[in-house]
N, C-alpha and C positions, 0 to 999 in steps of 0.2 A: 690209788691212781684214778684221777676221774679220765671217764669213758669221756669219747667223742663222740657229740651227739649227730645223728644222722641225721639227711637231707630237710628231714617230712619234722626235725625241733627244730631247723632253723627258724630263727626269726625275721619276716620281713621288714625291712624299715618301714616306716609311715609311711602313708605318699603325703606328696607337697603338691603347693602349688608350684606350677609349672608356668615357664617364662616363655610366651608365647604370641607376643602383641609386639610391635614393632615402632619407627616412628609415625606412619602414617597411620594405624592403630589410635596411635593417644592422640594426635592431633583432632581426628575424627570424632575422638571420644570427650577432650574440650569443648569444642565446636559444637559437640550434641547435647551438651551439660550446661551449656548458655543457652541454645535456641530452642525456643518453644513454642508459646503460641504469642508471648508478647509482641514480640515484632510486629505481629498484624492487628494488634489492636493500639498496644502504647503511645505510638503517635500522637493520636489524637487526645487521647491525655495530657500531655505534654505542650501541645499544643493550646489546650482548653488553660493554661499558665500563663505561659508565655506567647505573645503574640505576633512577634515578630520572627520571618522565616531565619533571621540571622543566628536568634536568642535559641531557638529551635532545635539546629541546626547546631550551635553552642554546647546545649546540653548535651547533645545525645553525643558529639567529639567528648568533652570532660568527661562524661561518663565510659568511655573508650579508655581514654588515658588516666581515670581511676583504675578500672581493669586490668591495663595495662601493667599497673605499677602492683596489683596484688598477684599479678602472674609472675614479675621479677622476682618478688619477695618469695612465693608459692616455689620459682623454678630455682632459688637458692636453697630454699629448705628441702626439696625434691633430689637438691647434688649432694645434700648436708649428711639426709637421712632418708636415703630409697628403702625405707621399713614399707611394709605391709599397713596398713591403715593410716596413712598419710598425716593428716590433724591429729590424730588418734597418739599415731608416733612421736609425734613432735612436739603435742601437748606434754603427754609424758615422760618424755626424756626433760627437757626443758623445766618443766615445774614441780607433778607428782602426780603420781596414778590416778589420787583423787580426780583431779583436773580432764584428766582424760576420759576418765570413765565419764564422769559425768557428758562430756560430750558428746560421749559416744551416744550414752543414754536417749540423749535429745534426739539423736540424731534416727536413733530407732522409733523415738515416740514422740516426736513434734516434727525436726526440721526436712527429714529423708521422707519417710513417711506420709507425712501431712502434704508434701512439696508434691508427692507423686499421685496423693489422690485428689488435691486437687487439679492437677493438669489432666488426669484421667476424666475426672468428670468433664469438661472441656474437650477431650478426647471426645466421646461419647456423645455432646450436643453437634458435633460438629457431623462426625459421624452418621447421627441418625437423619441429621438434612441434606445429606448425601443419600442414603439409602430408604431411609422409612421404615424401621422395620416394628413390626409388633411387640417389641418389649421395652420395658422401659430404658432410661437414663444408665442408672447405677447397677442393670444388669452386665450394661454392655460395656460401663468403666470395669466393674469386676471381673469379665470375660477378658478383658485386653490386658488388666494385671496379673490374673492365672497364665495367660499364657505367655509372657512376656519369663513368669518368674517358673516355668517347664524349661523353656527357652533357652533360658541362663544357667539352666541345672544340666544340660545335656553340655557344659564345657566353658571356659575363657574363650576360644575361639569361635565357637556358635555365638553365642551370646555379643563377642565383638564385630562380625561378620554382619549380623544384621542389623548391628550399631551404625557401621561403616553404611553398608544400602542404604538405610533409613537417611544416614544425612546427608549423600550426593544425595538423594531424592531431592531433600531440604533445600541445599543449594541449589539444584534446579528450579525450584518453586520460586526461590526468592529472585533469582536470577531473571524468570519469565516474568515475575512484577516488574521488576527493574524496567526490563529492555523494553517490553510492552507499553510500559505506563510513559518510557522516555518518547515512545516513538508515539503513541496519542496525543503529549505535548507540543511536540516538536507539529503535528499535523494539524492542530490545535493553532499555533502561531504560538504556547504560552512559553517554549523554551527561551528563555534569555529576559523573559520581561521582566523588569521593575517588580519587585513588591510593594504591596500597596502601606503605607506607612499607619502606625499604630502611636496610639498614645501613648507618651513617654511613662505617664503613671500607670498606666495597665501593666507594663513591665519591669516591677520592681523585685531589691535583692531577694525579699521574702517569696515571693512569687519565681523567682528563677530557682530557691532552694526546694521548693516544692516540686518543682516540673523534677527536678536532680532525681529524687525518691523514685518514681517508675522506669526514669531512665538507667537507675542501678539497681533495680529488679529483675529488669531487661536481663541488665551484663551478669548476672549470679550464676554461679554454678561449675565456670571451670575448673574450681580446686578441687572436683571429684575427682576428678581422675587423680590423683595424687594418691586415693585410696587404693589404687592396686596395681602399687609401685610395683608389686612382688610379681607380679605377672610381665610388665614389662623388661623388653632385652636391653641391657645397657641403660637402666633407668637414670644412670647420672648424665647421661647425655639427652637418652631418644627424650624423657620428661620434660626435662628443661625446655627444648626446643620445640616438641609437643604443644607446651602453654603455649608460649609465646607465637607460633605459628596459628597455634589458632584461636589465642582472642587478638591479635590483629587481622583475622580473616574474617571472623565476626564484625568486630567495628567496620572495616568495610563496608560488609554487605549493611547493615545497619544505618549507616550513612546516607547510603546509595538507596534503600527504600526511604528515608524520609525526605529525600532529595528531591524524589519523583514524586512520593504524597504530595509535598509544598508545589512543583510542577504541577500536578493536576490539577489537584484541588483546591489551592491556594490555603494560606496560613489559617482564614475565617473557616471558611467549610471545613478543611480538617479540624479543626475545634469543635466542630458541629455534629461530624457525624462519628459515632461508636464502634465504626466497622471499616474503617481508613483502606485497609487495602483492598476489599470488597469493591468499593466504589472508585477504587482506582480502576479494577478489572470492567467494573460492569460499562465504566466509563470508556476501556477503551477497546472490548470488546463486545459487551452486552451480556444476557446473563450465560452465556457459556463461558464469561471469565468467570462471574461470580463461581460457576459448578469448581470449576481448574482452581479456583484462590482457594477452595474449600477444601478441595481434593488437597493441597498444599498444605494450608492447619491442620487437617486430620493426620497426616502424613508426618508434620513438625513433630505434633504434641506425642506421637507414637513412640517416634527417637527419645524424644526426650525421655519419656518411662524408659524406654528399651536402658537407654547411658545410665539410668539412676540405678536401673536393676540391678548391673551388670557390677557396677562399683563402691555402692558402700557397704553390700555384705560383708566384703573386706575388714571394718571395721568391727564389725561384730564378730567377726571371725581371730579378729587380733586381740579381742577383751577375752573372749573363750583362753584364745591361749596364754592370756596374764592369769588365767584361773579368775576373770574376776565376774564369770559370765557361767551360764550351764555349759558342762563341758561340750556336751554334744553338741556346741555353736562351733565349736573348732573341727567340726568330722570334715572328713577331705573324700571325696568320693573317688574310690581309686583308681577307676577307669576315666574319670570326666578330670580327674584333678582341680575340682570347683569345690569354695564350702557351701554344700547344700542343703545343711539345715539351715545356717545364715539367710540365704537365698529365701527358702521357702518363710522363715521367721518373717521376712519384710516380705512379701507378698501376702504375708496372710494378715498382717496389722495395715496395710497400705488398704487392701479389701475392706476390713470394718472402718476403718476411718471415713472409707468412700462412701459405706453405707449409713453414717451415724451425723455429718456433717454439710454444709452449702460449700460451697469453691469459697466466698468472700471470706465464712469466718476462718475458713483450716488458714487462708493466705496468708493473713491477718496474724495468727499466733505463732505461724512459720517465720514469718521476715525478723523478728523481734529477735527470735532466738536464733536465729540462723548468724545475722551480722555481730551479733557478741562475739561470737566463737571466731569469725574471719578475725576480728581486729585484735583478739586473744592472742590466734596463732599467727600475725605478723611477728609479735612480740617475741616472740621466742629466736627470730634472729636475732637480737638482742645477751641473750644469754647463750648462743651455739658460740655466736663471735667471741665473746669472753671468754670462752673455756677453750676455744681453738687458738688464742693469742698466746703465741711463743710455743707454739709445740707441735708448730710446721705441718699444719693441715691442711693448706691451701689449693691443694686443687680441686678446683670444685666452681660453679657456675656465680659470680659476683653480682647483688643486686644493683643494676648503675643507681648513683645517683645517692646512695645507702651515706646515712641515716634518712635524709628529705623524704627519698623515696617514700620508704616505710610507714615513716611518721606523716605525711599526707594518707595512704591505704589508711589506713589506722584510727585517722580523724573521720576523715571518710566515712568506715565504716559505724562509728561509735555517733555520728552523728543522723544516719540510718535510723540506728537503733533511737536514738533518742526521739525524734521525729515520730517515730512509728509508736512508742510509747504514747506520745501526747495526742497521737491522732486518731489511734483506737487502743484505747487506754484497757478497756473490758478484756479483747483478746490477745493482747497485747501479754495481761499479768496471767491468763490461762496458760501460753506458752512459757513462759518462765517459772509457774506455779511448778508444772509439769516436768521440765527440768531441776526444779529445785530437788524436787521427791528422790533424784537420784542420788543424794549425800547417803538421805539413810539408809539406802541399797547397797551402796558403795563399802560402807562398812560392816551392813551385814558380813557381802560375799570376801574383803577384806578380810574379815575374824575367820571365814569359813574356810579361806585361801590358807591360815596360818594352821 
């Protein structure tokens, strides 16, 4: 007869992750997965295209409602399959593990990573023209990525707590451009006036598909949070509504800043100058807006690391647990219920990247690989709906508009991609190179898995 084993053999369960973030959690954490530091520069990009405040103004709406329509797509695969690694999930259920790993892959060694040190670095210029301090650039991007990735380690709710701060900051910033910059014009006489009219040939279709490109740079980023479905309450509801809440609070506010650019500045000058919302402030304050606009980017670009920290460990955390990853990516830390090796894993490759690379090229090899993978995973609505017809699956969040929907995200994004190939060709194939290399990882840990 076997004995009953006492208190001190039982065995504990694992710990898990714990479901702990809310809707206004994920909406905050969209919201801080879109904004960064573009806002205050892209403008004038876009403008240096196209030159008419209408065409302007055009763009950066379409570029809302491409968003828009990857967050339907995003917030249906989110009610479909609230898994833990979001793309990661849906990649693989959808296709095959191959597919997913490789995603993941990138996402640890190009698109997560590369994304976060470059806006760190930008971090850090911004940074030290606020304070001055005696060290350089890339000490003070790696000091904001160690601490960021401490941060995240001490919980989901730590880590999303100062997701949340960071981006009411954010909207405040934007919001003080806004109002600021409306009431300079308005003092000005420029509210309501006429735009001054532009050559019909300056503003061609090629030329408007070009301005497209940084205006869908802008809008990148919401589908992170999808990565740690696992952590949200009610993820087929709070997710859903999460997206959508807040990339149409972004278009907004996105709007309304280039609203007020075109107000100040007019469509020419913002073409003109490199630092569009700078000179909207100094315009209608002098340079204690410049200090407050800075204080603002600095402020952006911080959230944004913070949001990226916080959410694709996830992913990495979810290949540990297919076994297709070192296990110890899967450890759960039993007090904080975070994966904190994952955590620490992408802070410490976010770190060398920031030391080994310029902000243009990591952008540059990030955007390439980054938009394959959105227009990949639209596709998998595609194959959830097929296998969910006739066997009464249905409840669950509907893409409107589904196939169009889709199939415009889709074009969208694959037309990104192509554009970015042909325009920086060199870093373009580095980021894909890089991704590539994880086939034959894939099956290493594959053979090592069985």
């Amino acid at each position: 007869m076997q004995e009953a084993r006492s208190p001190k053999e039982v065995v504990s369960p694992a710990p898990r992750l714990a479901r702990r973030l809310g809707l206004f959690d994920a909406t905050m954490l969209v919201m801080g997965g879109i904004i960064g530091s573009g806002i205050f520069m892209n403008p004038s990009v876009v403008a240096n295209q196209v030159h008419s405040p209408v065409l302007i103004l055009g763009a950066w709406l379409l570029g809302g409602l491409a968003a828009l329509a990857g967050a339907f797509v995003y917030a249906e695969l989110a009610s479909l399959r609230p898994d833990v690694g979001g793309q990661y999930a849906y990649l693989r259920e959808a296709f095959h593990p191959a597919v997913a790993f490789i995603f993941g892959w990138a996402l640890l060694l190009v698109t997560q990573t590369g994304g976060m040190a470059a806006v760190a670095i930008t971090f850090a210029r911004y940074f030290s023209e606020l304070t001055h301090p005696p060290v350089p650039d890339w000490l003070i991007a790696s000091a904001a990525l160690a601490f960021l990735t401490v941060i995240n380690c001490f919980g989901v709710r730590a880590g999303s707590t100062l997701q949340s701060t960071l981006m009411v900051l954010k909207i405040a910033a934007i919001a003080l451009l806004v109002i600021v910059g409306a009431i300079a014009a308005k003092e000005s006489n420029l509210l309501g006036s006429p735009p001054a009219a532009s050559p019909a040939t300056q503003d061609s279709i090629p030329s408007f598909g070009a301005a497209m490109i940084p205006v869908l740079f802008a809008y990148g980023g919401w589908q992170t949070t999808n990565f740690i479905a696992g952590e949200i309450n009610n993820p087929r509801k709070n997710l859903p509504y999460g997206l959508l809440l807040g990339v149409i609070g972004v278009a907004i506010l996105y709007l309304s800043v280039n609203l007020v650019c075109i107000m100040v500045l007019g469509a020419k000058a913002l073409a003109l100058t490199t630092t569009p919302a700078t000179e909207v402030m100094r315009q209608a304050l002098g340079e204690r807006g410049v200090i407050i606009i800075a204080l603002g980017i600095t402020i952006s670009t911080l959230g944004f690391l913070s949001q990226g920290m916080l959410t694709a460990p996830r992913v990495y955390f979810a290949m540990a647990e297919d076994k297709l990853f070192f296990r110890s990516v899967a450890t759960i830390h039993p007090t904080t219920r975070v994966p904190i090796v994952a955590i620490a894993i992408q802070g410490i490759l976010a770190i060398i990247i920031t030391l080994s690379g310029k902000y243009e090229q990591i952008l540059n090899y990030v955007v390439s690989t980054d938009f394959i993978f959105f227009g990949l995973t639209a596709t998998t609505i595609f194959v959830f709906r097929r296998r969910l017809a006739g066997n009464g699956e249905i409840d669950a969040f509907r893409t409107p508009g589904h196939p169009f929907t889709t199939l415009f995200f889709i074009a969208v994004c694959w037309l990104v991609v192509l554009s970015t190939i042909y325009t920086y060709p060199v870093n373009s194939a580095i980021g894909i190179g890089i991704m590539l290399t994880g086939i034959p990882v894939y099956f290493y840990w594959s053979r090592k898995k069985s």
